[in-house]
C-alpha positions in Angstrom: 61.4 77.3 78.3 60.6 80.2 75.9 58.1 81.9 77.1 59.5 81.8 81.0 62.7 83.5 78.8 60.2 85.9 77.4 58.5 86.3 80.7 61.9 87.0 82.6 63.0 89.6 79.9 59.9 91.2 79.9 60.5 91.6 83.9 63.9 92.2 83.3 64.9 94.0 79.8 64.0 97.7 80.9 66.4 97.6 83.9 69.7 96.8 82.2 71.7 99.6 80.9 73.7 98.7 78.2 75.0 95.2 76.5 77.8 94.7 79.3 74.8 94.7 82.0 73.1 92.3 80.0 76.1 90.0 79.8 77.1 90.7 83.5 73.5 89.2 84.5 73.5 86.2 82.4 76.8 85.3 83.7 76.0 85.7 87.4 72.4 84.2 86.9 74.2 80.5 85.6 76.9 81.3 88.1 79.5 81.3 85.4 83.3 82.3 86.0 84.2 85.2 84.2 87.3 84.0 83.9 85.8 80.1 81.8 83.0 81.8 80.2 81.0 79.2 78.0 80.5 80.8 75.0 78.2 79.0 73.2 75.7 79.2 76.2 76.2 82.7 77.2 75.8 83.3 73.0 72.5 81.8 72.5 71.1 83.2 75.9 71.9 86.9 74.8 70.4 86.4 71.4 66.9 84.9 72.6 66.9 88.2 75.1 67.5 90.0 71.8 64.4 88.7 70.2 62.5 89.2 73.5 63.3 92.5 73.0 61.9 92.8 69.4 58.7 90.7 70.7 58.1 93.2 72.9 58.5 96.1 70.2 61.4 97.4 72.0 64.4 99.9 70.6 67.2 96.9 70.1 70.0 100.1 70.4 73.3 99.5 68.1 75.2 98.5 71.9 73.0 95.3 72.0 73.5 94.3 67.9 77.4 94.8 68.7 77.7 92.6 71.7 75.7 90.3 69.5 78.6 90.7 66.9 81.3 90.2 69.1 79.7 86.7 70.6 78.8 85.2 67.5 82.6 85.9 66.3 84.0 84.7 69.4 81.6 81.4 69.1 82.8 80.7 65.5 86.5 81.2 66.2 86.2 78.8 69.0 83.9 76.7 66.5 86.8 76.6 63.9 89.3 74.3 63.7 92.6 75.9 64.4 95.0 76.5 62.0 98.5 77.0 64.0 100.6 74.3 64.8 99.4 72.3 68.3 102.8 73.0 69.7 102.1 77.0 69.9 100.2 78.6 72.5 97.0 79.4 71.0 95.2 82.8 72.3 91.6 82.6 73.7 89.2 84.3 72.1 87.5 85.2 74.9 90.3 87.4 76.4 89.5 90.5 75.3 86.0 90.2 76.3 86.7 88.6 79.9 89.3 92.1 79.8 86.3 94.3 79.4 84.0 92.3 81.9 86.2 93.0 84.7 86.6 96.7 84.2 82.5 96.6 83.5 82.7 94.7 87.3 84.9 97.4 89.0 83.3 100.3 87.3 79.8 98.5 88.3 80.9 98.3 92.3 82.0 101.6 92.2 78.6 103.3 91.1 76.8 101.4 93.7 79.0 102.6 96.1 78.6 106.3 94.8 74.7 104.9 94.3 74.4 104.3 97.9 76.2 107.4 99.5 74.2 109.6 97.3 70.8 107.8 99.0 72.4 107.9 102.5 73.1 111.9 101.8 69.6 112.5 100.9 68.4 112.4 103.9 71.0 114.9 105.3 69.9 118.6 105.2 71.8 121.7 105.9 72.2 125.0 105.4 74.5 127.6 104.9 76.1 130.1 107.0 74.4 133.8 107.2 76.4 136.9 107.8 75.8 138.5 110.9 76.7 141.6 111.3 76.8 144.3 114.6 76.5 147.4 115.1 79.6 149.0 116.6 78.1 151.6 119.4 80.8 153.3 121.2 79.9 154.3 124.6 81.4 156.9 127.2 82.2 155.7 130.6 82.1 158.2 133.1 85.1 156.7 135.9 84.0 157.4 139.1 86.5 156.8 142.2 84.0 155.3 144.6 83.2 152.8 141.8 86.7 152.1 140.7 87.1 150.9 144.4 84.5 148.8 144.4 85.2 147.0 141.6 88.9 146.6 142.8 87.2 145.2 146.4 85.3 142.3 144.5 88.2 141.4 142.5 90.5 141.2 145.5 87.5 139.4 146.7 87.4 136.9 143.8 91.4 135.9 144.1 91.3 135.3 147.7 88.3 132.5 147.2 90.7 131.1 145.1 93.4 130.9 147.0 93.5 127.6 149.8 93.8 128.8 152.9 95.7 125.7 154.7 98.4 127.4 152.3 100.0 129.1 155.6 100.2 126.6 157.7 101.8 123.8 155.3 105.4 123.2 155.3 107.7 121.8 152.7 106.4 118.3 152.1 108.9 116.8 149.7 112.9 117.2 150.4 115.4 116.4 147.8 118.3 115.0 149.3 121.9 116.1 147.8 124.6 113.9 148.6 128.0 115.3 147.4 130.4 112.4 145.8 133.2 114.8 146.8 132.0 114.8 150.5 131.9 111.1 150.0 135.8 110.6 149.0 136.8 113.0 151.9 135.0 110.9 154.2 136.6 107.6 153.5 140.2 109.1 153.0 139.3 110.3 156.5 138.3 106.9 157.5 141.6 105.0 156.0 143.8 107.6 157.6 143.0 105.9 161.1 142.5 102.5 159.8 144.5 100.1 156.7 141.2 98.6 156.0 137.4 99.1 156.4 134.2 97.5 155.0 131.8 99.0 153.0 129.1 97.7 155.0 130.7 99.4 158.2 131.2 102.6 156.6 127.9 103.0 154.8 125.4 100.9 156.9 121.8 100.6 155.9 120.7 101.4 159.6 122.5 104.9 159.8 122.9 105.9 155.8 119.9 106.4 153.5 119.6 105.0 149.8 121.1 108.0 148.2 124.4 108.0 150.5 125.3 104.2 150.1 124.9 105.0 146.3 126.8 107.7 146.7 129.3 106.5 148.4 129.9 103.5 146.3 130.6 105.5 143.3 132.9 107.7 145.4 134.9 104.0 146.1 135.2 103.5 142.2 136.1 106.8 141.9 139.1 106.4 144.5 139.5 103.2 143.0 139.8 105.0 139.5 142.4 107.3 140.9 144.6 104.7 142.7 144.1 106.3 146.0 142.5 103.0 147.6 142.3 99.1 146.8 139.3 97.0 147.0 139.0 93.3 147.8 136.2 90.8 148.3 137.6 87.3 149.3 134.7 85.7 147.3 131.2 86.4 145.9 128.7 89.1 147.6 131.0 88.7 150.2 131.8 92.1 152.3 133.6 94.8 150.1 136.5 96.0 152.1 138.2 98.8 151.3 141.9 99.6 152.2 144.3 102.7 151.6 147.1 102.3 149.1 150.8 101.8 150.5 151.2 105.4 151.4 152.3 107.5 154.5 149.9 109.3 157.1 151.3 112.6 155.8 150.3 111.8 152.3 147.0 110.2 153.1 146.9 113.7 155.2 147.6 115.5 151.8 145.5 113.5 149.8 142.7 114.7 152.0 143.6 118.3 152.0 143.1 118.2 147.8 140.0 117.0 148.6 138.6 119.6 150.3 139.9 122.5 148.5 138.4 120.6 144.8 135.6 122.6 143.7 
């Protein structure tokens, strides 16, 4: 058992950097939590790589002998009977080292990460931007007519390739369709002057009306409707909507029409 310890360290002892390496191996090598670290173990493991270390005539730096400290305190505190009362919360021992293992273990991630972009940026090569500079040469053009007209020809040239030339012959393709909701009252006031009553349906009649003139003329209705000038009634459900003129006279419904037509 000792002399695969000394063979291991002798594999092993040059690569770690400092105490906290050491300890950091160890700990993942017995696949310890750092959180339950047995002490006594971890203890005597450290100090039998510490006199590998001295086997092999190698510098045992002042990091190593305090680590060594700091275990062999930590095992003898644990050792000890305690001397507070067993209802009090006694304090580990261990939590000031299991403190400075995790910030070892973040500080440790980190420099492989920066470890690992500085090999992937070796490989990358660049270099750096050169001034270029030009001379300025200023030259005189001599503007002759016959020249100016030829260069005028091949740009008039140029924008009549671009231009389609179906363009003449096509007509207007899309036509927006304005429906007035003023035209739309006129026209049924128009509609109950010669009759009490008359159904939506009748007077705006998917066959003969387009989409935008039933709509239309539906919020002209409410709008009527709004004003009192006509009443609406529907007998039952999506039934037929028929609308009828208000209890007025054929001079007034006549008048009523007229304010129509002279609203802006």
């Amino acid at each position: 058992m000792e002399s695969s310890l000394t063979n291991a360290c002798k594999i092993r002892i040059e690569n770690f950097e400092g105490p906290f390496d050491l300890l950091f191996h160890l700990i993942e090598k017995n696949q310890f939590s750092i959180y339950d670290i047995p002490i006594n173990i971890i203890t005597d493991q450290y100090m039998e790589y510490l006199f590998a270390m001295q086997e092999l005539d190698l510098e045992v730096t002042s990091e190593f002998l305090v680590m060594a400290s700091t275990l062999l305190h930590i095992k003898s505190k644990m050792l000890l009977p305690s001397r507070r009362n067993e209802m009090e919360q006694e304090e580990d021992p261990r939590e000031g080292l299991v403190l400075r293992l995790l910030e070892y273990k973040k500080f440790k991630a980190f420099t492989n990460t920066l470890r690992q972009r500085e090999k992937d940026w070796s490989r990358v090569y660049w270099k750096l931007p050169e001034a270029i500079s030009f001379a300025r040469r200023d030259e005189i053009l001599e503007l002759i007519p016959s020249e100016l007209k030829r260069v005028y020809a091949e740009l008039l040239e140029k924008n009549r390739k671009k231009i389609n030339p179906n363009v003449s012959g096509m007509t207007r393709i899309i036509q927006h369709e304005k429906v007035s909701m003023k035209s739309k009252m006129r026209e049924i006031i128009r509609a109950l002057i010669k009759r009490s009553r008359i159904g939506f349906g009748e007077l705006f009649s998917f066959k003969t009306k387009s989409p935008t003139d039933i709509v239309t003329g539906f919020m002209a209705v409410l709008e009527l409707t709004k004003l009192k000038r006509v009443k609406l009634e529907q007998r039952r459900a999506f039934s037929e909507i028929y609308i009828k003129k208000v209890e007025m006279t054929s001079e007034s419904m006549k008048f009523e029409e007229d304010k129509l037509d002279n609203m802006a």
